[in-house]
C-alpha positions in Angstrom: 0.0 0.0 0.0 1.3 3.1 -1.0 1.5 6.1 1.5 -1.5 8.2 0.2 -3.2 5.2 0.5 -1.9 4.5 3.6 -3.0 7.9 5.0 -6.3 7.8 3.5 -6.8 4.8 4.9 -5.9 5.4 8.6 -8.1 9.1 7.8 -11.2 6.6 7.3 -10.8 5.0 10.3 -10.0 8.2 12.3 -13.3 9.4 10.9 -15.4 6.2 12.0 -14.0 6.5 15.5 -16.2 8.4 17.6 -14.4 11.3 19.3 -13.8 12.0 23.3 -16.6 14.5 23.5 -16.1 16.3 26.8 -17.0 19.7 27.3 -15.3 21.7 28.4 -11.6 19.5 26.9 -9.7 18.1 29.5 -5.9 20.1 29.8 -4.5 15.7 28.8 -6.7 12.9 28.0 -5.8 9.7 26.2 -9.0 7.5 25.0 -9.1 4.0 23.4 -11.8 2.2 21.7 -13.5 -0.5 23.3 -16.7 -0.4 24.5 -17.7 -1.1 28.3 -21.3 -1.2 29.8 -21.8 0.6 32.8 -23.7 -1.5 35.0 -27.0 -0.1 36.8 -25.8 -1.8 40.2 -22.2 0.1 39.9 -20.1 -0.3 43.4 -19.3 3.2 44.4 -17.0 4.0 47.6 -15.4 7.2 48.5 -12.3 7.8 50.4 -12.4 3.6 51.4 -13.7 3.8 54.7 -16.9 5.1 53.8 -20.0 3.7 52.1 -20.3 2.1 49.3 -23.2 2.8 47.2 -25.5 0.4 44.9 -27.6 2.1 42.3 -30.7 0.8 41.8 -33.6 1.4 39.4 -36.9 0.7 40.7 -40.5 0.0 39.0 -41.8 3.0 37.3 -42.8 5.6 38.9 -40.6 5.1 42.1 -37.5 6.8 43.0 -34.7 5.3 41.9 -32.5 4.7 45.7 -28.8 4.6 46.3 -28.5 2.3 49.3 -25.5 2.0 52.1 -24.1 -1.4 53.3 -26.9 -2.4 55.8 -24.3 -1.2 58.6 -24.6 2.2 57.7 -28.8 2.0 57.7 -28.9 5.2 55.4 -31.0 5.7 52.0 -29.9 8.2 49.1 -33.2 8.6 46.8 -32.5 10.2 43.1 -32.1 13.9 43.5 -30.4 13.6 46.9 -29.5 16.9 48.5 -27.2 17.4 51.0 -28.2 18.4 54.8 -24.9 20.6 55.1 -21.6 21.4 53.4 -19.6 18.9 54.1 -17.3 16.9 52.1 -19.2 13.7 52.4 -22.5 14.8 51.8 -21.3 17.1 48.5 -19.7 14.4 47.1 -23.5 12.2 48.0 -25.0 14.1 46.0 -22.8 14.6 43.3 -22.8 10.6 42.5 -26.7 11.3 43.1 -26.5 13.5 40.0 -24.1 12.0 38.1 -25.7 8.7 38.1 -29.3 10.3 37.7 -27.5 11.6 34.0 -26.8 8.9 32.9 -29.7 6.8 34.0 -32.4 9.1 34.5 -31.8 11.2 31.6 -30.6 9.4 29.0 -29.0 10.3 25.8 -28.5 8.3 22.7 -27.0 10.8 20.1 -29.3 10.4 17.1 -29.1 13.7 16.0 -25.5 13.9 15.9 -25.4 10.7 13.2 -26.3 10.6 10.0 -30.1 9.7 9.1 -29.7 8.5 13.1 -27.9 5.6 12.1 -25.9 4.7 15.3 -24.7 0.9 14.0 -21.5 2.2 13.4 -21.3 4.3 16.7 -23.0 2.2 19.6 -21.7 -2.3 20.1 -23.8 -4.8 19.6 -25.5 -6.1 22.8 -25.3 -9.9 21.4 -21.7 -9.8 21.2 -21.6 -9.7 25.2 -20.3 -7.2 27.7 -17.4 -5.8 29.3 -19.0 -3.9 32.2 -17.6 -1.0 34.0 -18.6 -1.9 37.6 -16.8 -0.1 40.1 -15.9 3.5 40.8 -13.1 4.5 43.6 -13.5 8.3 44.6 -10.3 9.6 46.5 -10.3 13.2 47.7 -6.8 13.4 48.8 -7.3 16.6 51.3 -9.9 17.8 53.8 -12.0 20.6 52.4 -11.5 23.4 54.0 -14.5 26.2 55.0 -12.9 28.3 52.4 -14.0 25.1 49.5 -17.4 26.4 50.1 -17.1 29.8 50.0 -14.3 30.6 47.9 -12.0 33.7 46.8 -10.7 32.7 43.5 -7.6 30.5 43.8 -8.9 28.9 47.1 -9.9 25.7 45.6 -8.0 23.0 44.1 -10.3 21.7 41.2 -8.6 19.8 39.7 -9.1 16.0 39.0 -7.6 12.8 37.3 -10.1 10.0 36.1 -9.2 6.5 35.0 -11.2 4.4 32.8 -9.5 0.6 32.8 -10.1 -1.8 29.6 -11.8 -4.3 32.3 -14.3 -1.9 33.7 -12.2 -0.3 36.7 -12.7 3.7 37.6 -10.8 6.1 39.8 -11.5 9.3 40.4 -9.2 11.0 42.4 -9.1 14.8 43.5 -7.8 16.9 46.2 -11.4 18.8 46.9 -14.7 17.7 47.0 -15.5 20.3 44.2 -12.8 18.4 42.0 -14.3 15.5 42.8 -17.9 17.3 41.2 -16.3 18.5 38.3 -14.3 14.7 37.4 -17.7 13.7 37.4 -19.4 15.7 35.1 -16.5 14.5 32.8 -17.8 11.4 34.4 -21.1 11.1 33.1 -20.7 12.7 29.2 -18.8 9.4 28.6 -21.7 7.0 28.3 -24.4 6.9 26.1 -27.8 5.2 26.4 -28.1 2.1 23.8 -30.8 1.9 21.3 -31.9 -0.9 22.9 -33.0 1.4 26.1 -31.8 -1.4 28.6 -28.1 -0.5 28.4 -25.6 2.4 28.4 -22.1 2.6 27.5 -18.5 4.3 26.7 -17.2 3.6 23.6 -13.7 5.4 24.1 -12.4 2.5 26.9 -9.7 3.0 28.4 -9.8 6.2 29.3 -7.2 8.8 31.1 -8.0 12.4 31.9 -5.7 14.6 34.3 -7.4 17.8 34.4 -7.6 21.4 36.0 -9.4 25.2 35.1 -6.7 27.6 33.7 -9.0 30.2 35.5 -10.4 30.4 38.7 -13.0 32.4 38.4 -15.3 31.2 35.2 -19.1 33.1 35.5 -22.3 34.1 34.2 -23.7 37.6 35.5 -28.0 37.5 35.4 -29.5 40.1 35.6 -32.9 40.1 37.3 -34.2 44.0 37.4 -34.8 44.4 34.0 -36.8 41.0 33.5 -37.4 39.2 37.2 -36.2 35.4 36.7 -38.2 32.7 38.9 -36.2 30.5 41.7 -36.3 27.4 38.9 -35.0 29.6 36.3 -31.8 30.8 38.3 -31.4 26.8 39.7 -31.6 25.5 36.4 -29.0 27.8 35.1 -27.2 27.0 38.2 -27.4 23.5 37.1 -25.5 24.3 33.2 -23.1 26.0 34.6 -22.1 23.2 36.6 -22.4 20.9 33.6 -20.1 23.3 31.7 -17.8 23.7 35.1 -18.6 27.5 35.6 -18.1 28.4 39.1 -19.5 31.8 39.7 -23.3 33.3 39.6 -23.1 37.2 39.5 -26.5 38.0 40.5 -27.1 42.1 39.6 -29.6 41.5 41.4 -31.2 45.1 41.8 -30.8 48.4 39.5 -32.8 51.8 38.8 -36.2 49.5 37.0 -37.1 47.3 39.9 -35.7 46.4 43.4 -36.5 42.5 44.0 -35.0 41.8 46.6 -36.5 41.2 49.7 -34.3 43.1 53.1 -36.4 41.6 55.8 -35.5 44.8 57.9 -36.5 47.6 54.9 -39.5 45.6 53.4 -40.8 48.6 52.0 -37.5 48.3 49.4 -39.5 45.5 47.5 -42.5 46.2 48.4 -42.4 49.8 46.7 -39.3 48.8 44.2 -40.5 45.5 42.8 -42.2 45.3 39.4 -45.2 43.4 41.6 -45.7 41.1 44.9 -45.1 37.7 42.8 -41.9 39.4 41.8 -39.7 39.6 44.8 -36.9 37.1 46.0 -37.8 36.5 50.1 -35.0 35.4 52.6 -35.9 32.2 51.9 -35.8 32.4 48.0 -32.0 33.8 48.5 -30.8 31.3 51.2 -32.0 28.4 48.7 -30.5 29.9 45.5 -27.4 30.1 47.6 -27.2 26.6 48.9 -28.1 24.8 45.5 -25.0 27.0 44.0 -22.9 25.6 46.9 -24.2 22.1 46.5 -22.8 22.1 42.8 -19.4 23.9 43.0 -21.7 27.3 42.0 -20.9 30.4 44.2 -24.1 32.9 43.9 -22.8 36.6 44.7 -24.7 39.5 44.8 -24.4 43.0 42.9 -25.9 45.9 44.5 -24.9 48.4 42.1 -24.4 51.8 43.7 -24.2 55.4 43.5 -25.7 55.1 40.4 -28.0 52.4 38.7 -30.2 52.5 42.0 -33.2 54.7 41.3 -35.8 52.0 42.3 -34.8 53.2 45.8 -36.9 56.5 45.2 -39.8 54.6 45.1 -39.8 53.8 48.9 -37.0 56.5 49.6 -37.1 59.4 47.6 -35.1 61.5 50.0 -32.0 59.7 49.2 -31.9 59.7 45.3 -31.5 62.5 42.6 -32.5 62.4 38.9 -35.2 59.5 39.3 -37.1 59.1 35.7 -35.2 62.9 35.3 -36.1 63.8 31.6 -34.3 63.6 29.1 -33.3 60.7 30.6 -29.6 60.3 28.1 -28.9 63.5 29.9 -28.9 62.0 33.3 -28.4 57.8 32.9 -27.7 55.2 30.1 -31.6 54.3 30.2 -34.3 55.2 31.9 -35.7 55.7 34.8 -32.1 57.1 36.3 -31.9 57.9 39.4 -28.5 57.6 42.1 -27.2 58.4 45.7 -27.1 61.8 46.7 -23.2 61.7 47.6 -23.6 64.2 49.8 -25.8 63.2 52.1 -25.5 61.7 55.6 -29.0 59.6 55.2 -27.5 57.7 52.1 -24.7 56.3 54.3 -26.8 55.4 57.5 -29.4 53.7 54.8 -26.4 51.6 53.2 -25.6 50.8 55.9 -28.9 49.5 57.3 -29.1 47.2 54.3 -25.7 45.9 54.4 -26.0 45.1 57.8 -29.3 42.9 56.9 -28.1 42.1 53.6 -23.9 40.5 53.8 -24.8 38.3 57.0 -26.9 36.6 54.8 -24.4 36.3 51.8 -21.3 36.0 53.6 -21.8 31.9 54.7 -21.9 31.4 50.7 -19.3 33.8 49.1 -16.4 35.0 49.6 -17.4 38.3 47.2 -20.3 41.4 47.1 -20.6 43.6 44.1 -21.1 47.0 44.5 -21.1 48.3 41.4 -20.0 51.5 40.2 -20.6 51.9 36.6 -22.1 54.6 34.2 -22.2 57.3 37.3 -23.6 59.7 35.2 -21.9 63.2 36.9 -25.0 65.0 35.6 -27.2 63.8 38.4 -25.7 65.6 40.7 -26.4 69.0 38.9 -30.1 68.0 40.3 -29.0 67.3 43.8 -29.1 70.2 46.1 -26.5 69.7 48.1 -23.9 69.5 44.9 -25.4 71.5 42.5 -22.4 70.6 39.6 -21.1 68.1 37.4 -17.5 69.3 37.7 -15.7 66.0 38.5 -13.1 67.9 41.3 -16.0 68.0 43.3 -17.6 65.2 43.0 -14.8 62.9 42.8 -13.3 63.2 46.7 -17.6 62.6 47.5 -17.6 59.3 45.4 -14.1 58.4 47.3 -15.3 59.0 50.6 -18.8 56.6 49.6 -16.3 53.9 47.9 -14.4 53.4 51.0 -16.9 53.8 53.3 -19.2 51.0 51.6 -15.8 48.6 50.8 -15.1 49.0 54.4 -18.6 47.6 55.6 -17.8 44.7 52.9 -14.4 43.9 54.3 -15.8 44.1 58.1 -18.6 41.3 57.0 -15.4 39.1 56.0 -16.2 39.4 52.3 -13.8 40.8 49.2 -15.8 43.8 47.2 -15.8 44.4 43.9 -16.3 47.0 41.7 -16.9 47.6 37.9 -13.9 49.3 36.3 -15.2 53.3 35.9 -14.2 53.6 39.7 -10.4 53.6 39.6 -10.2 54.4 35.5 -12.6 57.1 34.9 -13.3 58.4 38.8 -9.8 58.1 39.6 -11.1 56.4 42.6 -8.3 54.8 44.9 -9.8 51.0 45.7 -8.2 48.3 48.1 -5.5 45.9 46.8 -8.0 43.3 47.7 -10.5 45.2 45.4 -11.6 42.8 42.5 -12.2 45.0 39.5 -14.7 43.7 36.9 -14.0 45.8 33.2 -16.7 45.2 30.7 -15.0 48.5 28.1 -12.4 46.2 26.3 -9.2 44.8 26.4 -7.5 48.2 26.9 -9.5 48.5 30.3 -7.9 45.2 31.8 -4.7 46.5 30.8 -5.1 49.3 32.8 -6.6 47.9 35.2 -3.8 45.3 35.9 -0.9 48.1 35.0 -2.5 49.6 38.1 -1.6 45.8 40.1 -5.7 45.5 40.6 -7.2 42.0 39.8 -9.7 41.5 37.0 -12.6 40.0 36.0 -13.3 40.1 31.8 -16.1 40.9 31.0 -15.2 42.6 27.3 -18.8 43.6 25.8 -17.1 42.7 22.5 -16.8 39.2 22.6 -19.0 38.2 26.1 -22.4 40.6 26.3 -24.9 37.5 25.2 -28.0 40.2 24.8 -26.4 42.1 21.9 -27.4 41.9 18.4 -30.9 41.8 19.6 -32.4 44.6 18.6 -33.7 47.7 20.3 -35.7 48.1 23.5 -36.7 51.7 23.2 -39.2 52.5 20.3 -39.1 55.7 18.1 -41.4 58.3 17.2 -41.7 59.0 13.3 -39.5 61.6 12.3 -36.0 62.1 13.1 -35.5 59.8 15.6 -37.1 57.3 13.8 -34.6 58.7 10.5 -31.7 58.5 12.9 -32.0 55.5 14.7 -33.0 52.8 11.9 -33.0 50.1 11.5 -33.2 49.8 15.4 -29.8 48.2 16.2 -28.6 48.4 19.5 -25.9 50.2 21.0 -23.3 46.2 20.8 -24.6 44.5 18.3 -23.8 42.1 16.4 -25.1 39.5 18.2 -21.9 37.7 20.1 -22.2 34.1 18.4 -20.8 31.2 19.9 -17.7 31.2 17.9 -17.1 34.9 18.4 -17.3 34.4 22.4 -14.8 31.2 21.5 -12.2 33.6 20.2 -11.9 36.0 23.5 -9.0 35.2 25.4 -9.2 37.7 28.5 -5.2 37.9 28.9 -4.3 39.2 25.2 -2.3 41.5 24.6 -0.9 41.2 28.3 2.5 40.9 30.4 2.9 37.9 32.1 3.0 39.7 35.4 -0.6 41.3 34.7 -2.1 37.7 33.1 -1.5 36.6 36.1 -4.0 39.1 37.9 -6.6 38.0 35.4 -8.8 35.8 37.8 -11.2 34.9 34.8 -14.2 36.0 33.2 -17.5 36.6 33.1 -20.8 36.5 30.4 -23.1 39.0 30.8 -26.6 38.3 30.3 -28.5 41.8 30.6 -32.2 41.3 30.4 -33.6 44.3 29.0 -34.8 41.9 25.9 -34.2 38.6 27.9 -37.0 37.2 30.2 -37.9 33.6 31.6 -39.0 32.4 28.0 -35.9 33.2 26.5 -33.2 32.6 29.1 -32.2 29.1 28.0 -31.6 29.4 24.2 -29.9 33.1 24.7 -27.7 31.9 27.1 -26.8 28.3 26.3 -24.7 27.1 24.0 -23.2 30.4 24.1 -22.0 31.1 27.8 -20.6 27.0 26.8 -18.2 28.1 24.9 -17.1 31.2 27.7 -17.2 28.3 29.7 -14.4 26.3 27.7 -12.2 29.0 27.1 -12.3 29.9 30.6 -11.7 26.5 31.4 -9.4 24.8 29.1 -8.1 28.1 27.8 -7.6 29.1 23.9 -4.8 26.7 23.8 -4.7 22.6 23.8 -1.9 20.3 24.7 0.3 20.7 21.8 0.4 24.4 21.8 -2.2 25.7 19.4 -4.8 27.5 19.6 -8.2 25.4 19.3 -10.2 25.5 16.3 -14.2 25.8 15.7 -13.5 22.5 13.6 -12.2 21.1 16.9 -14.9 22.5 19.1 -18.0 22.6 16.7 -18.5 18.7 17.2 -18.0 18.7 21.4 -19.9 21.3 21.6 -22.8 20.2 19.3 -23.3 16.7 21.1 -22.7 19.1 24.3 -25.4 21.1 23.8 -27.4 18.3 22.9 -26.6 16.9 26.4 -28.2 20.0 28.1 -31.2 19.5 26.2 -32.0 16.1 27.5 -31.0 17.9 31.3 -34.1 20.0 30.8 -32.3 23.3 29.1 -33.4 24.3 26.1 -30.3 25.3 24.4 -30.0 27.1 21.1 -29.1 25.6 18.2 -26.0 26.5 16.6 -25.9 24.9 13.0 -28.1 23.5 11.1 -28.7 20.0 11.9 -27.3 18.7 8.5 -23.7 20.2 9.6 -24.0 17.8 12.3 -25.1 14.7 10.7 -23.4 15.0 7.3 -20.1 13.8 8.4 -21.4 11.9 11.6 -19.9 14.8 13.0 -16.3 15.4 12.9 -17.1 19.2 12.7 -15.8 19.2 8.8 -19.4 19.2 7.0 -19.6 22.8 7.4 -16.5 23.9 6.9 -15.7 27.2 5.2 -11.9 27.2 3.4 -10.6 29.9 1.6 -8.9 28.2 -1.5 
C-alpha cells in the first residue's frame, strides 16, 4: 500500500471513531476504543472507609434509591440533596447527580449521526459485555470552609479519572468540588443504547488529568430588567455546573425594579418591585445560595451603587436625585435614572442598614459582594441640592469618601468587594489591593486595570455581552429619531455568536505579570430583551463556549490555539446533552452540519482556497 493510500486509509478510520466528547476539553486525556457497559448496580466508595453505594432502578414511577451497606442503615433517593456542606454529603449528592444523567436522563445521540444511524457508533449487545462496575472516589485533602465559599484561587479543582479496559474507575481529586467537576466528565462518557436497557463508553480505556486555567469562570444575570423565577436561576445553576462555571453574578437590583426582599426595609421590594409575585424572600436567597454551593456554584450579589439605583426612590425618595429625570440620556444610560445623593448623611446610614441585613446573609456562601460602580452619570448631581455641579473635582473626593466607606462595611462582613472598572479608571477612585475589579470596556480596560496591580474579571462587551445583536428596546417616534436611529440596532450589536465568544481570550495583549492578575471571566446576560421564556436558548450554548475557554483556555496540549473545527462537534453533542437535562439550548448549526459527516465538525467547513 502506497503512503497516500496508507493515510487515507488510517483518515477513514480516524473518521469512524467516535471522538472523546467532553465539554469543556480536558488540559490531557488519552481514549481508546473498546466499548464497556456501565452496570446499573455500579459499586461506588469514596475515600475507602466510607459507604459504598448500589444504584438501583426501581419500578416505574418510584424513586430510583442509592442504598448504604446495611451497617450504615442510610437511603440516598434520586435527586439527593445534602443536609450541610460537608465533604461527604457534597460528594453524595454529586454521585446522586451523576448517576441520575446517565440513568435518569438518558442520551443516545441520534441527532449527531447521519439519518440516526448509530450501528457504526454504539456495540452490539449480542456480542456480550465488558461492564464497567466499580468506581473508587479519592479526595486526597480535607476541604477546608474556604471550599465552600471561595475567593478565587482557594480551591484545588482539579481532578484525574481513569477508565480501565476491564471496567475499573478512579476518580481521584484533592477537593470535594474536583471531585464534582471529574464527574461531570464522568457522566458525558456513556451513552444510552438503542436498545433502552443499556448504556455505554465507547472510548475504553480512558485517562484524563485535568484542571481550570481560570479560577473564576461566570455568568452575570441580571434580574431587574426581567425578574427570573427560583427554577429559572437553579436550572441555570445546574448548566453551569455541567459546563464547570463556578460563579453566579447575580445584579440583582438596578434603577427599574428592586427584587430583593431586606427583611429589615421591606418597604424596598415592596415599593421597588415590578409586583408582589416578583420579589426574592429570605428564603428564596438562602436556597438559590445553597443549590449554588451544592454544585461547585458560588451565587454573589451585585448591588450596584451610586448610580443604577433609582428604584430606591420609590420607597426613599429623599435619598436619590435624577429618578425618571427627563431627558433621561442626559442623566443615565436608560431610563428611569436615578442615584445616591453623595452628599448626604442619610444615604450612608441607609447603606448601611441594608448591608448590615443584607452581607450576614451572603457571607456563609461567598467570599465576594458587588457594589457596582458603573455609568455614574456626573449630571445627576447638577439635580442634587447639596452639589449642584457636574464638575468631576468635586464630585470625585464625595464618590471616594462613599467607595471606601461601603468597601469598608464589605471587608468588616469578611467578604472581598468588587467593583466595575469606571471607579479607579474614569473616577480616579483609589480601591483596596483586595478590590476585585470587573471591566466590561475592552481589552484596553484590563490592561489598565492590571498596569495599576488591581485584579480582574473580563467581562469585554465585544466578545461576552450574550444580549447584543438583539435589537432595540426603546421605540421611536416617526420623524428624526425614527430617520436616525434605523433600522433599530442596538448600542453592541452584532449579536456575540458562539464562535465569536470562542475567540476572546481575556489575557491578550498582556504581560505575564498582569495575566497573572486576570482571575477569569464573566458572560453578561442583561435582560432588558431577555426574560424567563428566552433565558435558555440566549444563554446556552453560548455562555458553553465562555465556559471552555475559561476553562481549558484558547490553547490545547500541543500548543495551538483550538479550532471551531475542533470544538463545533464537542460542543454540538454538548449542547445536545443539556437539552436532555431540561435546558433548552440554542441551536447553533443546522442539523445537516451535524449529521453529514457523523460529526467530525468538517461538514460545514468554510476554506478559503
Amino acid at each position: 500500500m502506497n503512503t497516500l493510500a496508507s493515510f487515507l486509509a488510517l483518515a477513514l478510520v480516524a473518521l469512524q471513531q467516535p471522538v472523546l466528547a467532553v465539554w469543556p476539553a480536558p488540559q490531557h486525556y488519552s481514549k481508546g476504543s473498546s466499548f464497556l457497559y456501565i452496570h446499573q448496580n455500579i459499586k461506588i466508595t469514596y475515600n475507602e472507609e466510607f459507604v459504598r453505594w448500589d444504584f438501583c432502578p426501581l419500578a416505574a414511577g418510584r424513586a430510583t434509591e442509592y442504598s448504604h451497606s446495611p451497617s450504615a442503615q442510610m437511603t440516598f433517593t434520586s435527586g439527593y440533596t445534602p443536609r450541610s456542606p460537608t465533604s461527604k454529603e457534597i460528594v453524595q449528592a454529586g454521585v446522586s447527580r451523576a448517576l441520575d444523567s446517565i440513568f435518569r436522563t438518558p442520551f443516545a445521540p441520534y441527532a449527531l449521526r447521519k439519518h440516526g444511524n448509530l450501528s457504526g457508533f454504539e456495540p452490539d449487545v449480542y456480542a456480550g459485555q465488558t461492564w464497567l462496575d466499580t468506581l473508587q472516589i479519592t479526595q486526597l485533602a480535607a476541604d477546608k470552609p474556604s471550599t465552600f465559599r471561595p475567593r478565587a484561587g482557594d480551591v484545588d479543582e482539579s481532578y484525574n479519572l481513569t477508565i480501565s479496559a476491564d471496567g475499573h474507575t478512579k476518580l481521584t481529586a484533592v477537593s470535594s468540588i474536583g471531585i464534582l467537576r471529574g464527574l461531570e466528565t464522568f457522566t458525558q462518557l456513556f451513552y444510552q443504547h438503542t436498545t433502552g436497557t443499556f448504556w455505554y463508553t465507547p472510548y475504553a480505556p480512558v485517562t484524563i488529568r485535568d484542571a481550570p486555567r481560570f479560577p473564576h469562570r461566570g455568568v452575570l444575570l441580571d434580574t431587574s430588567r426581567h425578574f427570573f423565577s427560583v427554577a429559572d436561576i437553579k436550572r441555570t445553576i445546574d448548566a453551569m455546573s455541567w459546563n464547570k462555571l463556578n460563579r453566579l453574578h447575580v445584579h440583582v437590583t438596578d434603577s427599574q425594579s428592586w427584587p430583593l426582599d431586606v427583611p429589615s426595609m421591606p418597604e424596598l421590594a415592596r415599593m421597588g418591585a415590578y409586583n408582589p409575585a416578583s420579589i426574592y424572600s429570605a428564603a428564596d436567597l438562602e436556597a438559590v445560595q445553597q443549590y449554588g454551593q451544592h454544585r461547585g456554584v458560588a451565587v454573589y450579589l451585585e448591588i450596584d451603587m451610586p448610580g443604577h439605583i433609582g428604584s430606591v426612590a420609590e420607597s426613599h425618595p429623599e435619598l436619590i436625585v435624577a429618578y425618571d429625570a427627563q431627558p433621561y440620556y442626559w442623566y443615565c444610560a436608560q431610563p428611569p435614572c436615578g442615584a445616591f445623593k453623595l452628599s448626604s448623611p442619610d444615604v450612608d446610614r441607609f447603606v448601611g442598614r441594608l448591608f448590615d441585613d443584607v452581607l450576614p446573609r451572603v457571607a456563609p456562601y461567598s467570599a465576594y459582594f458587588h457594589t457596582g460602580g458603573d455609568e455614574l452619570n456626573a449630571n445627576d448631581s447638577m439635580l442634587d441640592e447639596g452639589i449642584r455641579s457636574n464638575d468631576t473635582r468635586v464630585l470625585q473626593p464625595l464618590l471616594q469618601k462613599f467607595i471606601d466607606r461601603q468597601h469598608g462595611r464589605v471587608r468588616a462582613a469578611g467578604l472581598t468587594p468588587l467593583s466595575w472598572e469606571e471607579i479607579p479608571l474614569e473616577w480616579n477612585v483609589t480601591v483596596g489591593a483586595d478590590t476585585v475589579i470587573q471591566t466590561w470596556l475592552g481589552t484596553e480596560s484590563v490592561r489598565k486595570v492590571t498596569a495599576k496591580g488591581l485584579q480582574v474579571i473580563d467581562s469585554n462587551y465585544n466578545f461576552w455581552y450574550l444580549d447584543c445583536g438583539r435589537g432595540q428596546w426603546l421605540a421611536f417616534d416617526n420623524g428624526a429619531a425614527f430617520q436616525q436611529h434605523y433600522p433599530f440596532n442596538d448600542w453592541c450589536g452584532p449579536t456575540k455568536s458562539w464562535a465569536l465568544v470562542y475567540s476572546h481570550d481575556p489575557t491578550a495583549g498582556l504581560s505575564p505579570a498582569q495575566a497573572k492578575l486576570v482571575l477569569g471571566g464573566e458572560v453578561a446576560v442583561w435582560t432588558e430583551s431577555i426574560d424567563p421564556q428566552t433565558l435558555d436558548a440566549i444563554v446556552w450554548p453560548r455562555a458553553s463556549a465562555a465556559g471552555e475557554v475559561l476553562w481549558s483556555g484558547r490553547q490545547d496540549a500541543s500548543g495551538r490555539n483550538r479550532s471551531q473545527i475542533d470544538a463545533l462537534p464537542r460542543l454540538l453533542e454538548f449542547r445536545e446533552r443539556m437539552v436532555a437535562r431540561g435546558v433548552r439550548a440554542a441551536a447553533i448549526t443546522q442539523q445537516w452540519c451535524a449529521t453529514a459527516d457523523d460529526n467530525s465538525g468538517r461538514a460545514c467547513e468554510l476554506r478559503v482556497m
